[in-house]
N, C-alpha and C positions, 0 to 999 in steps of 0.2 A: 256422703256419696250422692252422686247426681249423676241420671240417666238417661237418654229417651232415644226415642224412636218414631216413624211415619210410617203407616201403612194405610191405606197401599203406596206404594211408593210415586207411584204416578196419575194423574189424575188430567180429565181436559175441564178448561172452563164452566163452571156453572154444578163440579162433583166437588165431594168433599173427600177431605184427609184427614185420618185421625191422628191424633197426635199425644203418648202417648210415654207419662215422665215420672220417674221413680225419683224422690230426693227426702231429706230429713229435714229442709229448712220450713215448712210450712209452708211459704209462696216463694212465687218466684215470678221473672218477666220474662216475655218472649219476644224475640223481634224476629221479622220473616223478612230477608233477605235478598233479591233476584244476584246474581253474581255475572255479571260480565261483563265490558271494557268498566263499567263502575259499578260499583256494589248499590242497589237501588231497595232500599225498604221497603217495601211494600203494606206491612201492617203491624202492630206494636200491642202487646196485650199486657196491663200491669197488677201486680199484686194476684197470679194465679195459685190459685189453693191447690196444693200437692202434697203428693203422702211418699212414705218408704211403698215399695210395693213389692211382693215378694218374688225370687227368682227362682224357677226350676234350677233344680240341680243339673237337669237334661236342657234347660236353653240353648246350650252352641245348636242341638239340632232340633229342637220342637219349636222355640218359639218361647218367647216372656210371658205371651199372653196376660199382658197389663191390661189394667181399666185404660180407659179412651180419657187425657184431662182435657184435650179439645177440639173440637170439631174444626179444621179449618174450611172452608166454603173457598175455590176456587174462584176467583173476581174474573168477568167477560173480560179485562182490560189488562187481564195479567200477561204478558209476553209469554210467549213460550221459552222453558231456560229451564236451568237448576237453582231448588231456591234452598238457601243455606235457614234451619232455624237455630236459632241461638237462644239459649235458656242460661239466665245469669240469676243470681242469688243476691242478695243483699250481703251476703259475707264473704262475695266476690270469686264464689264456685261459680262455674259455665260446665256446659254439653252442647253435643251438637247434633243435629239429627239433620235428614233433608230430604225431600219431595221433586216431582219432576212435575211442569206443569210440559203437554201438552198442546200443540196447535191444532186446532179448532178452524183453524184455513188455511192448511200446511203452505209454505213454501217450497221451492224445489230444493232444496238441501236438510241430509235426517242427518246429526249425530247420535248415535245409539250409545250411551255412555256403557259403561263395562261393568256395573254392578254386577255382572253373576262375579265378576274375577275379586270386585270387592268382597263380595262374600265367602269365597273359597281364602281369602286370607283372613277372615272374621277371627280373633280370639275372644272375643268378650262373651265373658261366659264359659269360657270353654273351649278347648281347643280348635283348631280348625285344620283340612288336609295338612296340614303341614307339620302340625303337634300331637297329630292321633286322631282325628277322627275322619268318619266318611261323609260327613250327614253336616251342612251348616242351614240353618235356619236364615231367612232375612227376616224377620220380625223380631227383630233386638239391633239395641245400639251398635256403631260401629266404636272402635277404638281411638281414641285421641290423635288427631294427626292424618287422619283419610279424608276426613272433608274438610279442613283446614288447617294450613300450620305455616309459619314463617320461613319465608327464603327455599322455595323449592329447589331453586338453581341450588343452591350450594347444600341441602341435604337429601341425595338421591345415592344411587348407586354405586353411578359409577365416579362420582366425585369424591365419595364417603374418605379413601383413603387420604384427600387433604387435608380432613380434619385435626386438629388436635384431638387427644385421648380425652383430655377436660372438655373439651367442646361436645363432643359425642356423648361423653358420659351426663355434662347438664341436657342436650337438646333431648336423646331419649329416656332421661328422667319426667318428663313432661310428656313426649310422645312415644306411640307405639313405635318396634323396631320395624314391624313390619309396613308401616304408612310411607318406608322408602319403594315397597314395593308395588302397595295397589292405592287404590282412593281418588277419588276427585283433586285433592291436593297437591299431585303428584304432575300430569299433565295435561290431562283435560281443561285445568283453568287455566292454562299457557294458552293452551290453543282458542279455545273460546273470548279469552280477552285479545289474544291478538286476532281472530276475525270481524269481531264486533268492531273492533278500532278501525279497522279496515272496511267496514263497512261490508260484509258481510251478514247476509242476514241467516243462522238456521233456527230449524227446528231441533225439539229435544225428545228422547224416548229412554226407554231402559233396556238392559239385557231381558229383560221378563214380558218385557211390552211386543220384543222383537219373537219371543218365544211363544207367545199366546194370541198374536195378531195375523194372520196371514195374509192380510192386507193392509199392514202398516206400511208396507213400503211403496203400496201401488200410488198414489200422488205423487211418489218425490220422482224426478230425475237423477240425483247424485245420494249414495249414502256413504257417512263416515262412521269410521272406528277410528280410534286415538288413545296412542299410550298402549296399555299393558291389558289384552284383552284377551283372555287365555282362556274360558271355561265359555263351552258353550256347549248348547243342544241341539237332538240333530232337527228338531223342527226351528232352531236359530237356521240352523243351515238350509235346509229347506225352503224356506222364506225367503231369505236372502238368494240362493242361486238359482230359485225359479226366477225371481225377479230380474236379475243378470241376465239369465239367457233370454226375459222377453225384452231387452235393452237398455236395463240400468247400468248406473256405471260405479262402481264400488271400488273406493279411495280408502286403502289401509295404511295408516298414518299411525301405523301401529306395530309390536314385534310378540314373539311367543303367541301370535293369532290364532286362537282356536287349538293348542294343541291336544287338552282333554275334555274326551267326552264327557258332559254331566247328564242327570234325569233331576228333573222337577216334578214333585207331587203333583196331583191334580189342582191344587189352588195356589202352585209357583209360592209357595211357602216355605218351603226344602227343596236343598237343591245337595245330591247325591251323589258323587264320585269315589269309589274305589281306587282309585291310579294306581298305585301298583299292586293293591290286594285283591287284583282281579279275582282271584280264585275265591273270594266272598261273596263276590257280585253273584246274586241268586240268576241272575241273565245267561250267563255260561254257560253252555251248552245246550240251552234251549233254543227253538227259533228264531227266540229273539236277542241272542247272539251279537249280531252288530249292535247293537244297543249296548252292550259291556260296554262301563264307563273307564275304561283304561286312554293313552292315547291315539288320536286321530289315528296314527301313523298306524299305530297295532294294526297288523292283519285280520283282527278280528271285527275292525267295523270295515273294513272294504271300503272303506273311504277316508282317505288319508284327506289333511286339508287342506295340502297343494291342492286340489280339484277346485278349491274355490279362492284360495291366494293366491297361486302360482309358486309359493315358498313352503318352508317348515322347517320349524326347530330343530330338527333332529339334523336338517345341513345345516344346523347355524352353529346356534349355543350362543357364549355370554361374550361380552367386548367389554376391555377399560376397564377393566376391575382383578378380583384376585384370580390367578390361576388361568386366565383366559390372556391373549395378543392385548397389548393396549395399543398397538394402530395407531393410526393418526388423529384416532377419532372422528376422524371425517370418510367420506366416502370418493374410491378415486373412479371419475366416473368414465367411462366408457363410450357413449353415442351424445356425443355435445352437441349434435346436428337436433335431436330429440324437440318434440315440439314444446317440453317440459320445463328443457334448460331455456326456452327463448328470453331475448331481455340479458343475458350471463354472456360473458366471455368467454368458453371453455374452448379446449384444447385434449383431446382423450390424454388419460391419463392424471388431468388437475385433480385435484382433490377440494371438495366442499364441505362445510360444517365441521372441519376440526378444532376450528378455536372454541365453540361450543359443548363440543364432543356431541354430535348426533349419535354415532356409531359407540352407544355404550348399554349397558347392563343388556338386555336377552334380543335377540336376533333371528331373525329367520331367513336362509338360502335355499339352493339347489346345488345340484351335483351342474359341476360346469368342467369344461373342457377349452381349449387356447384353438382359434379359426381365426387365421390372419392376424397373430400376435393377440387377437381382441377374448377374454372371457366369452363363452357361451353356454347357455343354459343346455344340458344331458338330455335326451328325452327318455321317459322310463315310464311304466304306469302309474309311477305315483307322480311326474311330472309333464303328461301327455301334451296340452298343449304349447303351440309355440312362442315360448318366453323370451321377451326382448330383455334383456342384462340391462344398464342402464349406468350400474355403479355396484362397487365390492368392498367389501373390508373385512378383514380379517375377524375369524372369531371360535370359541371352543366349547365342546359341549363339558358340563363338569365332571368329571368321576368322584366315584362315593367317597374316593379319601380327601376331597377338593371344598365337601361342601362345606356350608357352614354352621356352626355349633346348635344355633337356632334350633333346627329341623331334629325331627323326632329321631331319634337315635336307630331308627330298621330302615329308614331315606336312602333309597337307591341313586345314585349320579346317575344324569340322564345318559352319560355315556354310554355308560355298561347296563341300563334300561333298553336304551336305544339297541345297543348292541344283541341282547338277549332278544328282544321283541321285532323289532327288525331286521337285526342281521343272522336269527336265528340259535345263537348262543352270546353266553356271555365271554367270548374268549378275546384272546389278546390281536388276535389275528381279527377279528371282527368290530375290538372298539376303535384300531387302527384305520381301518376305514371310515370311519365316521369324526375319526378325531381332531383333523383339519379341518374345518365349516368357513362358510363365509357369511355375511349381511350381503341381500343383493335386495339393491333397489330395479324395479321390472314393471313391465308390463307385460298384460295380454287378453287376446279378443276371448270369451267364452259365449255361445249362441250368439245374441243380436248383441249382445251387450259389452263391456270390458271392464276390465280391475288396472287400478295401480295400487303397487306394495312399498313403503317404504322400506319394509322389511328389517325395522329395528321400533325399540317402546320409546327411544329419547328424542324423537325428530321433534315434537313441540318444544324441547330445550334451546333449540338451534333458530326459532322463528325471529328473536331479533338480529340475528343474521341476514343479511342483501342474500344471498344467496338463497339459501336456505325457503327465506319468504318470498322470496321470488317465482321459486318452483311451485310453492302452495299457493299463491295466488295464480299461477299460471292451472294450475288442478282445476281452483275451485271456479274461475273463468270459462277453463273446458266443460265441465259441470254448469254452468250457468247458460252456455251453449246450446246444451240439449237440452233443455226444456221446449 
């Protein structure tokens, strides 16, 4: 067995990271890695002395609490990025653990990678929301497969069903099932190797950096989210839509955004969701009531997180997979005139990203209505401002008999969650209206500032797509604009 872990997870120039590895080999070699348009080494350590180290039984929520086997020191000359480290054996065992380094002289573009969402899919050690528990710990390894694995394009979601049964059965014999769902592996290194190649420069933070900073965001001009970013805090939110309305501009190149509220301990060690066993949540019924870590949408935080996407799961649901529209996978868009699409030949109606399949695995919409044949955004309290539509695609929220085997056996479908918590009960008359959703790609102004949604977690699948990359570099242009 072989293990490890980084904490703290992020670090700027000139701090240290502990780095911190359970194995039975005796030694072992470390290489640190930067990851993006090319994987750059940064520093190589050989022949380190390591022991078995022992595991809580309670890991999944307290932590491993290992000895430290290495200090790593941040170098002035290190980029800002994700650096992968890679712990290899002499008997040809690996692990992987990884650090975020920090800009030390930001530029105007933050990617905040999604580590709380890594964590809520954490099994190691022990379950995670998804297999029983409420409570996941980040001071423990991730599962095989989150920070790196072979062929993202062809093992994700919403492609899984082209596998063969033997191919599935070898690929997650080696990886976790669930690293189709969350991890750096999955789409973050899409996006990040195709903006570097592109010559893009950003900066790197974490979900906990964005949680504990309230001024991480005041240098940049542009922030991004990418991929499958689902757990956050209401001081994530906070930060972020202070920051919006004093005129940043926040690109959601992401789907399932924000749907459940989490709570992080005092030292962002645990991070805390109930989702559907609200009635645990010691919060409930006290004052601090919105704080119940159920989701966004619940009328019990009073802030759904259209307020800060303009979207939500609960109009969307899943695309391109079981039980859900498989569509065209692509988006048929709507305002070609858009300053988005510039550069593209559209024609309302065309569809983009379907050879790709952008429009697959979880989605976020709105309630939309037909103004001059054209989709438009509903306006309601949970969707106040005014939302430009952009582009649609079909999609479904699951019901409990829908999901799949994985999940803990009392796993509510978001249908009849939705239904119950939003629409007031769990009836048949109330999952029917939420049962047709859509992905809508939108816009809109919030204070001095504005969001774009793409409003699905596969768009970084679609970037070697003209199209597709075309609309993201016209984003991150506009973003480069405002500075």
């Amino acid at each position: 067995m072989i293990a490890a872990y980084c904490w703290p997870q992020s670090a700027l120039p000139g701090e240290f990271v502990a780095l911190a590895i359970s194995a039975d080999t005796g030694s072992c070699n470390i290489e640190l890695v930067r990851v993006g348009a090319t994987e750059t080494t940064v520093a190589q350590f050989r022949g380190v002395n390591v022991d078995v180290q022992p595991t809580p039984e309670t890991a999944f929520e307290t932590g491993c609490s290992w000895e430290k086997t290495l200090d790593i020191e941040i170098e002035p000359f290190w980029k800002s990025g994700f650096y992968l480290v890679r712990v290899l054996t002499d008997a040809g065992e690996t692990a992987e653990a990884f650090f975020v380094v920090k800009a030390s002289e930001p530029a105007s573009t933050l990617l905040v990678l999604s580590t709380s969402t890594w964590a809520a899919y954490n099994t190691w050690g022990g379950p995670s929301y998804y297999t029983g528990s409420s409570a996941s710990s980040l001071k423990r390894p991730l599962p095989p497969g989150f920070l790196e694995k072979p062929e993202p394009h062809r093992y994700r979601v919403a492609l899984i069903n082209e596998l063969t049964n033997e191919e599935r059965r070898d690929h997650f014999a080696q990886y976790s099932i669930w690293s189709c769902a969350a991890g750096f592996a999955n789409w973050e290194i899409l996006f990040v190797k195709w903006a570097e190649k592109n010559g893009v420069n950003l900066d790197f933070a974490t979900s906990t950096d964005l949680h504990n900073d309230s001024n991480l965001l005041s240098p940049y001009s542009t922030y991004l989210s990418v991929g499958h970013d689902e757990y956050w805090s209401h001081q994530m939110r906070d930060h972020l839509e202070n920051w919006i309305d004093k005129g940043g501009f926040a690109v959601f190149l992401s789907g399932n955004t924000a749907f459940w509220q989490v709570r992080f301990d005092d030292s962002a060690e645990t991070m805390t969701c109930f989702k559907q066993n609200i009635l645990d949540d010691p919060l409930l019924g006290t004052a601090d009531q919105h704080l119940t870590s159920t989701m966004w949408s619940d009328p019990l935080t009073q802030r759904p997180e259209s307020l800060m996407t303009g979207v939500s799961f609960t109009r969307g649901g899943y695309a391109h997979c079981d039980n859900a529209p498989k569509g065209s996978g692509g988006y048929s868009i709507w305002k070609p005139q858009h300053w988005v699409f510039d550069g593209i030949d559209l024609r309302a109606g065309d569809i983009i990203g379907a050879k790709p399949v952008i429009v697959g695995y979880e989605c976020d919409g709105c309630e939309l209505s037909l103004h001059d044949g054209l989709p438009v955004a509903t306006r309601s309290d949970a969707f106040p401002q005014p939302l430009e539509v952009l582009g649609t695609a079909p999609a479904r929220l699951w019901e409990t008999s829908d999901l799949p085997h994985q999940l803990r056996k009392d796993y509510v479908g978001e249908l009849n969650w939705v239904a119950e918590r939003v629409g007031g009960a769990d009836t048949a008359e109330n999952r029917s209206r939420f049962e047709h959703g859509y992905a809508v790609m939108a816009t809109f102004e919030r204070g001095e500032g504005s969001v774009f949604t793409a409003g699905c977690t596969d768009w970084s699948y679609g970037l070697d797509d003209p199209d597709v990359s075309t609309i993201t570099a016209n984003l991150l242009q506009r973003a480069e604009n405002r500075r």
